[in-house]
C-alpha positions in Angstrom: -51.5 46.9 76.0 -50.1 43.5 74.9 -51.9 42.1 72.0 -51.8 38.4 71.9 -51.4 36.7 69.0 -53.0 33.1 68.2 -50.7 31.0 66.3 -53.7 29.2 65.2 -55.1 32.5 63.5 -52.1 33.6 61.6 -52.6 33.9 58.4 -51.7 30.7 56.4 -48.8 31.4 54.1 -49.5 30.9 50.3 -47.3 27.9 49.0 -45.2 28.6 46.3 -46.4 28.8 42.6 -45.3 25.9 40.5 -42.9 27.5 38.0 -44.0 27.7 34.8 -42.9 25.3 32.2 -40.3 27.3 29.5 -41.6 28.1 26.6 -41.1 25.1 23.9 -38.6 26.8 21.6 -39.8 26.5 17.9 -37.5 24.5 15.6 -36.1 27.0 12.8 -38.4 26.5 9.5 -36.1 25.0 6.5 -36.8 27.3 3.6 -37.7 24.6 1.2 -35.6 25.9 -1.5 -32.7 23.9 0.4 -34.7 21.0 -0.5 -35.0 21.9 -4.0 -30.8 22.2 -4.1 -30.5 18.7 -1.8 -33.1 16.0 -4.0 -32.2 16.5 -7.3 -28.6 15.5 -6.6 -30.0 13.0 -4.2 -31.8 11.4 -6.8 -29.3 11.6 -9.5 -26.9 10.2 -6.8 -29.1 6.8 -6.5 -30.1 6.8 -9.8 -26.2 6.7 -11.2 -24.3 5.6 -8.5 -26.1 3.5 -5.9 -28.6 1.8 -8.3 -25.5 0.6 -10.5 -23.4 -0.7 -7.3 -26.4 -2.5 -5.9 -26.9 -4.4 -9.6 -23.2 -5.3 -10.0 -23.5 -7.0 -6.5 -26.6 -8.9 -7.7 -25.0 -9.8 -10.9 -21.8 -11.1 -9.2 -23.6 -14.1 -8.0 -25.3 -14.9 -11.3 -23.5 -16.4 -14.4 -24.5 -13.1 -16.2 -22.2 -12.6 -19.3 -23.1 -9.2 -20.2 -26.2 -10.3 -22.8 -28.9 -13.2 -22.4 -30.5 -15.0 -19.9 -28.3 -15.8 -16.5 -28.5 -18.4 -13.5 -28.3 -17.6 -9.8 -24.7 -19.4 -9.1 -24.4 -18.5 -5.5 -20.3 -17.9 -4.1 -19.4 -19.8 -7.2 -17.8 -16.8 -8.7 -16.3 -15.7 -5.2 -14.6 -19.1 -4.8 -12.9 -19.4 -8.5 -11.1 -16.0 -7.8 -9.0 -17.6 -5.5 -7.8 -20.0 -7.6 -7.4 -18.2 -10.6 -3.6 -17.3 -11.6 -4.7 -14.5 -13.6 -6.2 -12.6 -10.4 -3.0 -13.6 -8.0 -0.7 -11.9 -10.7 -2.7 -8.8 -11.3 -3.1 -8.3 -7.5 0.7 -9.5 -6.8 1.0 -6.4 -9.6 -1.2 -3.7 -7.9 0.0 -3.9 -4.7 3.7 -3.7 -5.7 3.2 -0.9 -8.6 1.1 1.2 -5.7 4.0 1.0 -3.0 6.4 2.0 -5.3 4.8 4.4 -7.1 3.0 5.8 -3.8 6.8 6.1 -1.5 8.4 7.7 -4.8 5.7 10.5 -5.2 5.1 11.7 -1.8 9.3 11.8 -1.8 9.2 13.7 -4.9 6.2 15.9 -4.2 7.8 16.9 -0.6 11.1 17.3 -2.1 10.1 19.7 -4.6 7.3 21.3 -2.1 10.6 22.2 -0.4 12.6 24.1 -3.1 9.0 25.8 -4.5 8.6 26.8 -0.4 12.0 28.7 -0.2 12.8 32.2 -1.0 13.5 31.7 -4.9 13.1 33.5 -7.8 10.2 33.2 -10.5 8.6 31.0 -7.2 5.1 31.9 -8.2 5.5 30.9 -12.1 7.3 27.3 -10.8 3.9 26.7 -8.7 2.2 26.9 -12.2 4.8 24.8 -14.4 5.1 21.8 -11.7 0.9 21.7 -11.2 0.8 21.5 -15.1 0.7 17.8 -15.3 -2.3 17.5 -13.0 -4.5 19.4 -15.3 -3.4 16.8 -18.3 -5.4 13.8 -19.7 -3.2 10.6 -17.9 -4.4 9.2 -22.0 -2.8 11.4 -23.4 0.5 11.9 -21.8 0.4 8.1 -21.9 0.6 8.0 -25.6 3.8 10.2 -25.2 5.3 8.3 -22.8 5.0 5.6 -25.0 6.4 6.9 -28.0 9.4 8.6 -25.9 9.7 4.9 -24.2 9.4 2.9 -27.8 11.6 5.5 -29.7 13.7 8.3 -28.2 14.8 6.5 -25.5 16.1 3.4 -27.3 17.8 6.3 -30.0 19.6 8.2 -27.3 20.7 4.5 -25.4 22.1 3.8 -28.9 24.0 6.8 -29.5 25.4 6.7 -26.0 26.1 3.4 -26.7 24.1 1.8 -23.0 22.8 -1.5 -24.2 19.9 -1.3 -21.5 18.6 1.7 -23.1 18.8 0.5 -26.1 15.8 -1.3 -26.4 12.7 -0.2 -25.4 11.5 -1.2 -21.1 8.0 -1.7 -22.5 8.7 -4.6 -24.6 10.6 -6.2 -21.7 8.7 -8.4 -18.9 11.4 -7.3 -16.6 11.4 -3.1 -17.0 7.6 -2.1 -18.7 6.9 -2.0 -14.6 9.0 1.0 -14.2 8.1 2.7 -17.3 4.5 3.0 -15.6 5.6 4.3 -12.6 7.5 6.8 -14.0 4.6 8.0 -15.8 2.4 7.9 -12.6 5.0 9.8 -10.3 5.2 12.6 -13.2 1.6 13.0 -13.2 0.6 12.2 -9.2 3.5 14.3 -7.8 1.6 18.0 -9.5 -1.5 17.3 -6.9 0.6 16.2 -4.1 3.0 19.1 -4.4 0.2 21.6 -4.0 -1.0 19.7 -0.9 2.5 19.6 1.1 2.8 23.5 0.3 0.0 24.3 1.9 0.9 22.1 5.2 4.4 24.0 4.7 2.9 27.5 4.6 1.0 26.6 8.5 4.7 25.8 10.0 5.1 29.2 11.8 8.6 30.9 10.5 9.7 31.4 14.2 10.0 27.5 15.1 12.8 27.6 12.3 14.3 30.8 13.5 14.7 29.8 16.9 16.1 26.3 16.4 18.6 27.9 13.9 19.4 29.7 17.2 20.0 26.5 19.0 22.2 25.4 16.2 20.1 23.2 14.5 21.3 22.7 10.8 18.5 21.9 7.6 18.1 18.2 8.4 17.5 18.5 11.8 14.9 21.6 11.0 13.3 19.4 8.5 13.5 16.1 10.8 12.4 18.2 14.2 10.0 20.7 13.3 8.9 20.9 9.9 8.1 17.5 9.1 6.1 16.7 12.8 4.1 19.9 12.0 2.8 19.1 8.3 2.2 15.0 9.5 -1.3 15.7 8.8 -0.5 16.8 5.2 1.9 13.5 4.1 -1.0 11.5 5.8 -3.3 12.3 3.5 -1.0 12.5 0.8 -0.4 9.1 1.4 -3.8 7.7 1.8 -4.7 9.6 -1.6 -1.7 8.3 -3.1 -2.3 4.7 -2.3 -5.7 4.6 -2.9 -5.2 6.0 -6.8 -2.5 3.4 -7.5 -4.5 0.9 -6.6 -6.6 1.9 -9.2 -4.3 2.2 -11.6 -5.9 2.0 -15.5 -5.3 4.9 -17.5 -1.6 4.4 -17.3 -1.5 0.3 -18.3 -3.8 1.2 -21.4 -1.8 3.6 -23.2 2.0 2.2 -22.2 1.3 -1.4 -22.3 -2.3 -2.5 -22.3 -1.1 -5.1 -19.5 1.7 -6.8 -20.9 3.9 -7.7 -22.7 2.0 -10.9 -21.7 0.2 -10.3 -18.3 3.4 -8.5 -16.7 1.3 -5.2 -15.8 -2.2 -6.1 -16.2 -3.3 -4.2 -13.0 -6.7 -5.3 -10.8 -8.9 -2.7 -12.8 -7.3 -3.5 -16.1 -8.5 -7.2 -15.4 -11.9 -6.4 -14.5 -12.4 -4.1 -17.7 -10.6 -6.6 -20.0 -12.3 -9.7 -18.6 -15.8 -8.3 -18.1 -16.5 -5.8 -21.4 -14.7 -8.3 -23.8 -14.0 -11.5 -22.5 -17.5 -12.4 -21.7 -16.7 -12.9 -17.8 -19.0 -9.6 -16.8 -20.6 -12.0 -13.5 -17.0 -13.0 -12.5 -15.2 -9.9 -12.8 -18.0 -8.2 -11.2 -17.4 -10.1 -8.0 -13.5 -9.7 -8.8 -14.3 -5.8 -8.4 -16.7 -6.4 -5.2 -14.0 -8.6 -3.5 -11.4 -5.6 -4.7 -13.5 -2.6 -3.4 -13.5 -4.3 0.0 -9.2 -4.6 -0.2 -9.1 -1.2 -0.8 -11.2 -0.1 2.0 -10.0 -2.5 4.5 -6.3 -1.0 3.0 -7.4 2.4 3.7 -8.8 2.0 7.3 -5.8 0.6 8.4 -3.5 2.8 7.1 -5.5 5.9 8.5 -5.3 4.0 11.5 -1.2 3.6 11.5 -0.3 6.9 10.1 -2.7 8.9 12.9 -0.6 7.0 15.6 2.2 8.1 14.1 1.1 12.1 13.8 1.1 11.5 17.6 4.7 9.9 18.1 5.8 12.6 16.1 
């Protein structure tokens, strides 16, 4: 027997559930011991470095000589730098004391980064003697500097009879320049050095094996492979460097204390001469705003041009 089936009485088919919604998944609980660690430093952070920035701006566009009662003055201070001498010749100074200082360090540093990364003897105890002057007060060896500068040199030119030497560079407009960047290449190339040798130990030993293979000699090693791979490293050598020269104090005070005359009064020199004890504490304050801005601005862009040149390379 054939049992008909009417559509109309089948059984109506159950529509689908609506899917549940996931389960919200619970944010991890900070223990709020990391927020014990954090806000102390946070605060101490305002408190000593944010709260004094913040004033210095204020005080930059007041007359405000360090003491007594001062007057809102607007750009006024802003506006003089630019026509004052004294800020052209310390900047003129800077900038040429910081390329110099900066292109004979990182050629130092890398040079010696070299002959401390080769297979020499008593390697580990050279590490330790060449990162010696990094651990030294720049005051300090200063001081010696400038007695070897004001007295054994000038001896030694003397008995060898070399007239320029006989003299000493710091007393001269023309030399006390170089006598500071000596000191600053003896003392900058330590941190550097450790730097490159750390980009030198990621260059894989192979590279250089196989383009000895190809006949490469060291220069072209150097110039092909190990220099492209530790671009990274002289980059932010460089950056460092630059940035440190520009703020170049410790070394002025105890060689030359910014002269003879003005010759090497650097930017930070100025503002610690001219603002703690020449009574310009408003001006020099916006002379090291305006200068804070240079040096950022300087960095940026040279982050910028030495990243495009990790790529070419």
């Amino acid at each position: 027997m054939t049992v008909l089936t009417d559509p109309k009485a089948a059984p109506e088919t159950t529509p689908a559930r609506e899917a549940a919604p996931a389960p919200r998944r619970r944010r991890p609980r900070t223990e709020a011991a990391y927020y014990w660690m954090v806000l102390p430093a946070l605060a101490l952070f305002l408190l000593l470095h944010t709260t004094p920035v913040l004033r210095g701006i204020y005080y930059s566009f007041t007359d405000f000589a360090g003491y007594g009662s001062y007057e809102f003055v607007g750009l006024t201070n802003y506006l003089n730098l630019f026509e004052d001498a004294r800020i052209a010749e310390s900047y003129l100074f800077t900038f040429q004391f910081a390329a110099v200082a900066t292109v004979l360090t990182n050629v130092v540093a890398l040079a010696v980064a070299l002959g401390l990364h080769a297979r020499i003897r008593f390697r580990a105890t050279l590490r330790g003697v060449f990162f010696t002057p990094n651990v030294l007060s720049i005051l300090i060896v200063g001081y010696v500097f400038n007695y070897l500068f004001t007295y054994s040199l000038p001896a030694i030119g003397e008995h060898l009879g070399i007239d320029a030497l006989s003299t000493s560079i710091l007393a001269d407009p023309d030399l006390a320049w170089v006598g500071v960047v000596i000191l600053a290449v003896w003392q900058a190339a330590a941190f550097n050095i450790i730097i490159y040798l750390a980009g030198l130990q990621t260059v894989p030993e192979d590279l250089h094996e196989a383009a000895t293979l190809d006949g490469a000699g060291p220069w072209q090693r150097f110039r092909s492979v190990t220099l492209p791979l530790i671009a990274p490293f002289v980059t932010i050598n460089t950056v460092l460097s630059l940035r440190n020269f520009l703020q170049v104090f410790d070394h002025v005070e105890a060689l030359t204390a910014g002269g003879p005359g003005s010759a090497t009064t650097s930017v930070s020199y100025l503002i610690y001469k001219g603002g703690f004890k020449g009574g310009e504490y408003a001006y020099q304050t916006a002379n090291a705003v305006l200068f804070f801005a240079v040096i950022v601005l300087i960095s940026v862009f040279q982050m910028r041009l030495l990243q495009r040149r990790e790529v070419n390379l």
